[in-house]
C-alpha positions in Angstrom: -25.2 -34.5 38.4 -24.5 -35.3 41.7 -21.2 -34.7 43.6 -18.9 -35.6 40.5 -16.3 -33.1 38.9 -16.8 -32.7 35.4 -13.3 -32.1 33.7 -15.0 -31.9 30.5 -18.0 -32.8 28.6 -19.1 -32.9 25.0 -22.5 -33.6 24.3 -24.5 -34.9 21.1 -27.8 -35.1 20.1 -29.0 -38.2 17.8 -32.9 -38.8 16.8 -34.5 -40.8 14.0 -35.0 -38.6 11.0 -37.8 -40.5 9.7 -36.5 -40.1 6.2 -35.3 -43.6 5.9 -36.0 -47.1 8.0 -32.3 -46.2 10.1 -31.2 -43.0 8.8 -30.5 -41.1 11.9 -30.4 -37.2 12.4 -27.0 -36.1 14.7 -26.4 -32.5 15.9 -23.6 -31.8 17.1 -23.1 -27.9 18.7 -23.9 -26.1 14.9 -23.0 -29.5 13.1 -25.3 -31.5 11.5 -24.7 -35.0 10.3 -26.3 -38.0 8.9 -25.9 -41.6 10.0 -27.5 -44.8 8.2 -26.7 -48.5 7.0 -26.0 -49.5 3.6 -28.4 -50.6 1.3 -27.6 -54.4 1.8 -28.6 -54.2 5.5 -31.9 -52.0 4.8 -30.8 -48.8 5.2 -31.0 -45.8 2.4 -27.0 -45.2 3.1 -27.3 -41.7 3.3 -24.7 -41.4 5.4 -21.9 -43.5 7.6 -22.1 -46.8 9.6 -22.3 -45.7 13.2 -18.9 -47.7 13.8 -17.6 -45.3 11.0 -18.3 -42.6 12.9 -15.6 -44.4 15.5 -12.9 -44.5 13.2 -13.3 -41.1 12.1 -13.4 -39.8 15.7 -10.1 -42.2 16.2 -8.4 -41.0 12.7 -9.2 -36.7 13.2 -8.1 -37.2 16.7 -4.7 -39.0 16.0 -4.2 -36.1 12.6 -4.4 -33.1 15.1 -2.6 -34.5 17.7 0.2 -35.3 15.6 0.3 -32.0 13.8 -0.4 -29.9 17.3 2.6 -31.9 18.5 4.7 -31.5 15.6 3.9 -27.9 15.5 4.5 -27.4 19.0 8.5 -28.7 18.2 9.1 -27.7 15.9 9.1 -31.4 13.8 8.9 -30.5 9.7 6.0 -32.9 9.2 4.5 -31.7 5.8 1.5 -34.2 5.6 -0.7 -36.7 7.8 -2.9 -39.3 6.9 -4.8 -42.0 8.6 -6.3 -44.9 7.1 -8.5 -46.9 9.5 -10.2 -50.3 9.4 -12.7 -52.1 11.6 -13.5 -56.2 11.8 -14.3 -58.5 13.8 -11.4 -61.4 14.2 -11.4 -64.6 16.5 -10.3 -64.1 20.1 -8.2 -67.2 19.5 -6.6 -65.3 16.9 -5.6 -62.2 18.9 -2.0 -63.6 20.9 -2.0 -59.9 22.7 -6.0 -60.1 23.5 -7.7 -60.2 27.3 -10.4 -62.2 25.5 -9.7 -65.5 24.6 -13.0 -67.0 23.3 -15.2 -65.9 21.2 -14.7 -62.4 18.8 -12.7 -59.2 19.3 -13.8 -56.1 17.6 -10.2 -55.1 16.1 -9.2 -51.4 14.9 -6.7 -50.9 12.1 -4.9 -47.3 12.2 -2.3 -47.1 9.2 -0.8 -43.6 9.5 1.3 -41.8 6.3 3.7 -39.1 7.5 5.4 -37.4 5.4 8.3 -34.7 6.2 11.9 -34.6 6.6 12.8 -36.6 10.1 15.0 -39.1 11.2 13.5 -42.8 12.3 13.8 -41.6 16.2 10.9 -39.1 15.7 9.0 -41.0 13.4 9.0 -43.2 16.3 8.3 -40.8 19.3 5.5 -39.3 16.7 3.8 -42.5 17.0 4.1 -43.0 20.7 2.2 -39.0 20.3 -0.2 -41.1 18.1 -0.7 -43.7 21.1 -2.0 -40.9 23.2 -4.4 -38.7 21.5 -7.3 -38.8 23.9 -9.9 -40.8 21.7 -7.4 -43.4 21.3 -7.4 -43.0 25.3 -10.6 -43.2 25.6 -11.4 -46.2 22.9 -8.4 -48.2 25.1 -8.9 -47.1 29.0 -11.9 -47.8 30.9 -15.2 -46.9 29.7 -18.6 -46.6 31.6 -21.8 -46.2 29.7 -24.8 -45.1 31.8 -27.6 -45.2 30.2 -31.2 -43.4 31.2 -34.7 -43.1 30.0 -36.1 -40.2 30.2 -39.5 -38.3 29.7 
C-alpha cells in the first residue's frame, strides 16, 4: 500500500448471495449480515437498505460516544437513543448547503437523553455527539478509490 501510514483500518467483505435478485451477503470480522431492497424496488427485503446501514453506523457511533464520554465524567446519563432519517431535499431548500442546485442527500439524527443534568451538559453532550468519528467521517473529506481486481 505504498508509502502511506495507516492510522487505522477496518475492513468488510460484501458479495451477492444469490438468494435473492439484490440480497447481498456482508462479513464483517465474525459478523455476518444481510443487505437487500424492499419488495417495491425488486428486492426480497431480507435485510436493510444499504443507506440504512449509514444511519445505523451514524446512530451506534453517536450512542457510544456519548455514553463513553459520559462515563468517562462522570455525567448521570441513564439512557440514549437515536432516531435517524435519510431524504433527499432540494438544494434550493438547504439555506446552510454548499450545493445550491439540484438535490442534497440530508441526514436526520434526533437524540433522547435521559438523566439528571443541567441544560449546559445537555449542550456540551451534543457538541460530544458532533464528534463521534462516523459523524467525522460522513462530514470531512472523503476519498473513494476504487479497484478491480482478479
Amino acid at each position: 500500500m505504498n508509502d502511506k501510514v495507516l492510522v487505522r483500518a477496518e475492513a468488510v467483505d460484501v458479495r451477492e448471495s444469490g438468494r435473492g435478485k439484490y440480497t447481498i451477503d456482508i462479513a464483517i470480522g465474525p459478523h455476518a449480515l444481510v443487505a437487500d431492497e424492499p419488495r417495491e424496488a425488486g428486492g426480497d427485503d431480507a435485510g436493510p437498505r444499504p443507506h440504512e446501514f449509514v444511519l445505523a453506523g451514524l446512530g451506534a457511533c453517536t450512542a457510544m460516544t456519548l455514553r463513553m464520554y459520559a462515563d468517562r465524567k462522570g455525567i448521570p446519563l441513564k439512557h440514549v437513543s437515536v432516531h435517524l432519517i435519510h431524504h433527499k431535499i432540494k438544494a434550493a431548500d438547504c439555506p446552510d448547503c454548499v450545493t445550491k442546485e439540484g438535490e442534497v442527500e440530508e441526514m436526520i439524527r434526533e437524540i433522547k437523553l435521559e438523566g439528571d443534568f443541567d441544560a449546559a451538559t445537555r449542550q456540551k453532550l451534543l457538541e460530544i455527539a458532533n464528534k463521534c468519528p462516523v459523524h467525522r467521517t460522513l462530514t470531512g473529506e472523503i476519498k473513494i478509490r476504487t479497484l478491480l481486481v482478479d
